[in-house]
C-alpha positions as CSV (number, residue, x, y, z in Angstrom):
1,X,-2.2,-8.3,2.4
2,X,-4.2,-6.9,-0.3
3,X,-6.5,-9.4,-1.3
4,X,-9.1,-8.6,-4.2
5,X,-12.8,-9.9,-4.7
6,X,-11.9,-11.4,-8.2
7,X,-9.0,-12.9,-9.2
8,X,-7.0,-10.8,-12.2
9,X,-4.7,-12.1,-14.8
10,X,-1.2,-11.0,-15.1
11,X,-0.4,-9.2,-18.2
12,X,2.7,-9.0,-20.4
13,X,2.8,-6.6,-22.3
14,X,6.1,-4.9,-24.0
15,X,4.0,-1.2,-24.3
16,X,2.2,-0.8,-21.3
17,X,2.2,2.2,-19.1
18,X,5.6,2.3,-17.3
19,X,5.1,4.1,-13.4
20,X,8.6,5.4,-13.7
21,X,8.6,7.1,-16.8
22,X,12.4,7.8,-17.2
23,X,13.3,3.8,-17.3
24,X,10.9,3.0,-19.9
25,X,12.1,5.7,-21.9
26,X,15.1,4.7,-22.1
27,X,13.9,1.1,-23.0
28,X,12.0,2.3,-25.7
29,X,14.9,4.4,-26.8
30,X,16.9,1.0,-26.9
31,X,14.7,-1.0,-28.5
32,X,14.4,1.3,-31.4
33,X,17.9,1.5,-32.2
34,X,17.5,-2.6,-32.7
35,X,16.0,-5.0,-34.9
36,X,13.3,-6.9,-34.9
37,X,14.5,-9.9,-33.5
38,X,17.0,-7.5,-31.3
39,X,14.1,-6.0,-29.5
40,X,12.1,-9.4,-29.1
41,X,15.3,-10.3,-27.4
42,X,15.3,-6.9,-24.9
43,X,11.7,-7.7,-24.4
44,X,12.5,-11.7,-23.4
45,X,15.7,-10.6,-21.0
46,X,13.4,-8.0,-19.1
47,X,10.8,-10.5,-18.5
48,X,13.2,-13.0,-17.5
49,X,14.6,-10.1,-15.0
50,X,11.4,-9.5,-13.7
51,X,10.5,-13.1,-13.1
52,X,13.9,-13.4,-10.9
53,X,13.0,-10.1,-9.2
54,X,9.6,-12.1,-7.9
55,X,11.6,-14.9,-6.9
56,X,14.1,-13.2,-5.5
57,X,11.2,-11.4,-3.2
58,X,9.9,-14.8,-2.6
59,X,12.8,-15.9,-1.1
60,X,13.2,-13.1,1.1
61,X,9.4,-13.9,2.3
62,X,10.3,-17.4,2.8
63,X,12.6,-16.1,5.3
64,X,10.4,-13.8,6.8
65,X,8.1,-16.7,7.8
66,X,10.2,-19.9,8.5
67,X,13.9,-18.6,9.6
68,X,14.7,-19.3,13.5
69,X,17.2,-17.0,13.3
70,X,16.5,-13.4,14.9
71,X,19.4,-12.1,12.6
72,X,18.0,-13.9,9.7
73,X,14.8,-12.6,10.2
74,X,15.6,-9.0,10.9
75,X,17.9,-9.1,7.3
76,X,14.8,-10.5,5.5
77,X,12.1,-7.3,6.9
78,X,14.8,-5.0,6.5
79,X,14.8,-5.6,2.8
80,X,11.4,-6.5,2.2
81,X,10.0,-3.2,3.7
82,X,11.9,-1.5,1.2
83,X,11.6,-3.9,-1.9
84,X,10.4,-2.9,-5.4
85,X,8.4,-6.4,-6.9
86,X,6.3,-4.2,-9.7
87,X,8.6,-2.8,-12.9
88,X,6.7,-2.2,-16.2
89,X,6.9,-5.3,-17.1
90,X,5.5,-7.6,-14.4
91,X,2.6,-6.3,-12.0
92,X,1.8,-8.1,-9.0
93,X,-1.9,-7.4,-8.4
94,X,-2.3,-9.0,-5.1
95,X,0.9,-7.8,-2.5
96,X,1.8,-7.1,1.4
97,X,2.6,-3.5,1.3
98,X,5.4,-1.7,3.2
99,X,3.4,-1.6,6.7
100,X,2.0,-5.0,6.4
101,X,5.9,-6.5,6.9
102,X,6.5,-4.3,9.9
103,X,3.7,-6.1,11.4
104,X,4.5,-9.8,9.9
105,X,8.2,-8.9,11.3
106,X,6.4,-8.0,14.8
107,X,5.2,-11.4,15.2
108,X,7.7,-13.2,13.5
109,X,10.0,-11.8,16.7
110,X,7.6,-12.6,19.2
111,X,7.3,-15.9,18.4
112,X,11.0,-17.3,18.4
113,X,10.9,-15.4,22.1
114,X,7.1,-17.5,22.5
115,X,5.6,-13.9,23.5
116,X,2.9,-13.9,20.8
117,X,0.1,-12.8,22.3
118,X,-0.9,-10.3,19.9
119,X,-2.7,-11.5,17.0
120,X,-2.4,-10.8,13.4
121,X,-5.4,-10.3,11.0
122,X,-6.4,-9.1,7.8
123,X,-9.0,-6.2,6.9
124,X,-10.6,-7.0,3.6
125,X,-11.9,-3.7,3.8
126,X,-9.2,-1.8,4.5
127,X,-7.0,-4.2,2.7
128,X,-4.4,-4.2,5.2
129,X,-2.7,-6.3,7.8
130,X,-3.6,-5.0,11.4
131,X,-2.9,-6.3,14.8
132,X,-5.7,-7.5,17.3
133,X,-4.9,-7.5,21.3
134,X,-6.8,-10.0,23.2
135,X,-8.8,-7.9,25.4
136,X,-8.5,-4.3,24.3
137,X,-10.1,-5.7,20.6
138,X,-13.2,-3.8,20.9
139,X,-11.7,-0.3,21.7
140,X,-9.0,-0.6,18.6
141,X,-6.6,-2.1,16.5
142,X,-3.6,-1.3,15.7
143,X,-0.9,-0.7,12.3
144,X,1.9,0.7,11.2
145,X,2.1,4.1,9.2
146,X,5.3,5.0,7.3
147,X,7.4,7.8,8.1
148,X,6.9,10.4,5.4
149,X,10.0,11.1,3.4
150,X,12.0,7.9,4.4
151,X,11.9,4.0,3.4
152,X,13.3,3.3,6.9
153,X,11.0,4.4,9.5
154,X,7.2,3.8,10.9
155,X,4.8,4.6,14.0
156,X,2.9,1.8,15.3
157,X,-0.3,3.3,15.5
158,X,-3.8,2.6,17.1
159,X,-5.6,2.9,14.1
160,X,-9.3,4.1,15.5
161,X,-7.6,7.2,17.2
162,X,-4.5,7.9,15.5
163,X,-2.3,7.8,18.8
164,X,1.2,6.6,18.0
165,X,3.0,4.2,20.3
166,X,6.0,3.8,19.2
167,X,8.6,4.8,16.5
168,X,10.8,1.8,14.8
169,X,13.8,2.5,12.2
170,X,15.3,0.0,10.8
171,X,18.2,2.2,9.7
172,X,18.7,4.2,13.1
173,X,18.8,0.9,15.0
174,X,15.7,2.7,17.5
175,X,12.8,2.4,18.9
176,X,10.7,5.3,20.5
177,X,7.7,5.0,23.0
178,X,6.0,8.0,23.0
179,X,4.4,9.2,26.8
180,X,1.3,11.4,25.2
181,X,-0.5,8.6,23.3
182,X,0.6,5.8,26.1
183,X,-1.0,8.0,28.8
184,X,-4.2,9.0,26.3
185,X,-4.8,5.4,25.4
186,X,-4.0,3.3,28.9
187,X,-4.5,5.5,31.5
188,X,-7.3,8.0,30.0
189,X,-9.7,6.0,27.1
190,X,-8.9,1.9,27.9
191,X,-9.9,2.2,31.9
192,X,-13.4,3.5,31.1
193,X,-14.2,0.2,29.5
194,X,-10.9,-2.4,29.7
195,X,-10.1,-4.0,32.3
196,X,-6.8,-3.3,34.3
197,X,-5.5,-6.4,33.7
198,X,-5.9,-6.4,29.5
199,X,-3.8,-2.8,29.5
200,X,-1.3,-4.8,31.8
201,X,-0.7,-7.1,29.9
202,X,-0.6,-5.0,27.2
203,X,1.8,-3.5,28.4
204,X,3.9,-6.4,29.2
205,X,3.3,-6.7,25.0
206,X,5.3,-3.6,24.4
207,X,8.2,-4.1,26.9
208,X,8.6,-7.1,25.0
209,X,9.0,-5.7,22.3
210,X,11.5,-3.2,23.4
211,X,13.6,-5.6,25.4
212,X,13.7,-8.2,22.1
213,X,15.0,-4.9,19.7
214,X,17.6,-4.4,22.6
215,X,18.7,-8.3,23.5
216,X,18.2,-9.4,19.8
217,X,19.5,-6.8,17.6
218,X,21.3,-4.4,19.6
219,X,18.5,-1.3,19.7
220,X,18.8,1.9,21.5
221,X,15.3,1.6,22.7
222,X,13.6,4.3,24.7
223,X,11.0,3.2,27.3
224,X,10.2,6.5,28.0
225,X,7.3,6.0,31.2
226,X,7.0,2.6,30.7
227,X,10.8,1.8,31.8
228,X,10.9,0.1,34.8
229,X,14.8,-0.4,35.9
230,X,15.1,1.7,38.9
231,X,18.1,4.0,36.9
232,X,15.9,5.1,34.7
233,X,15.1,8.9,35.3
234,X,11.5,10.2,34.1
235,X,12.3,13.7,32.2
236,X,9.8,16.1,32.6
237,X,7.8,18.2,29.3
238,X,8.2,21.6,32.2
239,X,11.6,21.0,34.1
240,X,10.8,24.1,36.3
241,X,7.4,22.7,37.6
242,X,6.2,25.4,40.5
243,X,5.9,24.2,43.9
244,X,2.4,24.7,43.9
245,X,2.2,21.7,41.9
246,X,4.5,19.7,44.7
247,X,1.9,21.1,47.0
248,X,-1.1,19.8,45.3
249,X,0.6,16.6,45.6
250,X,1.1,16.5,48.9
251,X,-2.6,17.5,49.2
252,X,-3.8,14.7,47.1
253,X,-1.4,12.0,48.8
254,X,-2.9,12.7,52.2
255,X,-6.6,12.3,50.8
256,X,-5.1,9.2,49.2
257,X,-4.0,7.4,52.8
258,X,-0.2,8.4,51.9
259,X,1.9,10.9,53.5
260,X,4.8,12.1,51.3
261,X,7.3,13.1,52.7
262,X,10.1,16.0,52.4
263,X,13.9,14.8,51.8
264,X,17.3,16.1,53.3
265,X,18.0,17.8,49.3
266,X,14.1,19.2,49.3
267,X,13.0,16.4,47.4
268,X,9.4,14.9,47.7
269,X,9.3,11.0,48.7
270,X,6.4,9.0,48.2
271,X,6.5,5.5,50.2
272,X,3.8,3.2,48.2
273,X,2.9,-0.5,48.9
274,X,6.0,-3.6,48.1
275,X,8.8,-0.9,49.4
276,X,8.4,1.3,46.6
277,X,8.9,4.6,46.6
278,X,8.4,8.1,44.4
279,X,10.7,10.6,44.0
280,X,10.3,14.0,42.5
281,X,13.5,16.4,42.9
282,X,15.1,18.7,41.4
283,X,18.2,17.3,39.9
284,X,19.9,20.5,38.5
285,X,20.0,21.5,42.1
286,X,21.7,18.0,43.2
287,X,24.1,18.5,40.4
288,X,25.0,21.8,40.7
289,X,24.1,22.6,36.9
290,X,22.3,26.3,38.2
291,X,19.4,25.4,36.7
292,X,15.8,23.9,37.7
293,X,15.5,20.0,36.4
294,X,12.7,18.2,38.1
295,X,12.5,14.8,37.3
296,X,11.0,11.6,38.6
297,X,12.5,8.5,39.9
298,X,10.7,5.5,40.8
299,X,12.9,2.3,43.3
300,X,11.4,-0.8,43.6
301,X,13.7,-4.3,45.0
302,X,12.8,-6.1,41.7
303,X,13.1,-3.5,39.2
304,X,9.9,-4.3,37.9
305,X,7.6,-1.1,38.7
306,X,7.5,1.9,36.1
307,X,6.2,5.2,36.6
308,X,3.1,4.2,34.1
309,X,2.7,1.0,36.6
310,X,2.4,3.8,39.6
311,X,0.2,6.0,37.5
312,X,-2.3,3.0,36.4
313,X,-1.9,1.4,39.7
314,X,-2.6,4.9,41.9
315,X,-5.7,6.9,41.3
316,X,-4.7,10.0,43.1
317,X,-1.1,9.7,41.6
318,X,-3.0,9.1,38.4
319,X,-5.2,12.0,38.8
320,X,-2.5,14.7,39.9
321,X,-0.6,13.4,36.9
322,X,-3.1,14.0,34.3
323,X,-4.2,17.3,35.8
324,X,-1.0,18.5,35.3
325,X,-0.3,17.2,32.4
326,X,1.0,20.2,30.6
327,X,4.3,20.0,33.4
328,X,4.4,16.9,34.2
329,X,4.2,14.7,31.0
330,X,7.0,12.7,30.6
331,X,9.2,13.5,27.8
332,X,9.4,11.7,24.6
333,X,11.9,12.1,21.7
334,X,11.1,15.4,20.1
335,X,12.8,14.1,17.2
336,X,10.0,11.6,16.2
337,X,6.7,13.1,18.2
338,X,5.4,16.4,18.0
């Protein structure tokens, strides 16, 4: 919320500077045609209308922050994110902006699924809302920034470095994780100084998340490396990765205590701790398309292990991953991340 140092009267005046020029044109242009008494009337009814307009917007923030109702909830941010409280004649100095109701709505759904663990707070500096995670809250915060060009979309961001997470719109019905900034953030920056179990958990936070949009409202949400059902198929950024880059695998396995191991269809199986196992193979071949797919595949009995849980979990796996980024990043949405 953007709070000010001194507190600020609210002004009403009938000639002040209107920010969209073509509507207070047109009510000057009306009132001139009237009376006196005519216009003192015009001036009364849009005053009145711009008092309901802030009651109308407080209603819809009472909703925000009371309702037990996931529907009710998601109605209320979908048009609070999007609402217009100033006009020329009423000015709100002290508001929530746009990205400050993403958040609100963040933990508003958290809470009727008791998953709040991230904690909101308020930057009197920055005058803005930003989120605090118990454990990663010296390395960075994180907000929302708007989509440019639409009222429906915005990247949840780690503020200090710019990574995006993920991509919500309210309109689309999505969400996006993006594999770049999740790998930068949790698997290069965080373990220097974090502790496994704060980006675990953290992790945990965003699955949440994603699982909520999907149960709750319905969301095609992509989990991108963070998916952990054992369908899930891990696209990679260079489908026709060279086999030196298998090689180096198998290289780095063996160093690593492991032996992977080569399949009936030429596909590389890893066998890690729990029964889990790695694949990497080359699904075009397996499906006859005529052209080089590799992709990874990760089984565990409980469906509970993602490729980022291997990655975080497995240094050498870890290691061979991020050397190689360039081929073997795991594809995000190219409509939403560069």
């Amino acid at each position: 919320m953007n709070e000010k140092d001194e507190k600020k009267t609210v002004t009403f005046e009938p000639k002040v500077e209107d920010k969209n020029e073509a509507t207070n044109k047109s009510i000057r242009e009306s009132a001139a045609t009237l009376s006196t008494t005519g216009r003192l009337m015009s001036y009364n009814q849009e005053l009145k209308d711009s008092l309901h307009n802030g009651i109308h917007f407080t209603q819809l923030l009472d909703k925000l922050v009371q309702t037990k109702e996931p529907q009710t909830l998601f109605e209320a941010a979908q048009k609070l994110v999007n609402y217009h409280l100033d006009n020329s004649y009423l000015v709100f100095p002290q508001q929530y902006s746009r990205a400050d109701f993403y958040l609100i709505f963040l933990n508003r759904l958290l809470e009727l699924h008791n998953s709040e663990k991230v904690i909101l707070q308020s930057s009197d500096r920055n005058r803005e809302l930003y989120h605090e995670f118990p454990g990663i809250n010296t390395q960075g915060y994180f907000v929302f920034q708007l989509e440019k060009g639409t009222t429906d979309g915005a990247y949840y961001t780690e503020k200090n470095s710019g990574e995006i997470i993920f991509y919500l719109n309210f309109h689309k019905n999505i969400v996006r994780f993006n594999s770049r900034s999740l790998a930068q953030l949790l698997l290069v920056d965080y373990p220097k100084k974090i502790r496994v179990e704060a980006i675990k958990s953290f992790e945990n936070y965003l699955l949440n998340l994603g699982r909520f949009f999907k149960e709750d409202y319905g969301f095609d949400v992509d989990f991108n490396l963070l998916d952990p059902s054992n369908s899930a198929v891990y696209q990679l950024s260079n489908p026709q990765i060279s086999h030196s880059i298998i090689d180096q695998l198998f290289v780095m396995a063996a160093d690593g205590g492991r032996m992977l191991k080569v399949g009936p269809q030429n596909e590389a199986i890893l066998n890690l701790n729990g029964g889990t196992v790695v694949t990497l193979f080359d699904k075009g071949s397996q499906d006859n398309a005529g052209v080089s797919e590799w992709v990874i595949k990760v089984n565990d009995t409980e469906h509970q292990v993602s490729w980022f849980d291997i990655l975080l979990q497995y240094q050498f796996i870890r290691e061979w991953y991020l050397d190689n980024l360039s081929d073997l990043e795991v594809r995000s949405d190219s409509l939403y991340f560069n």
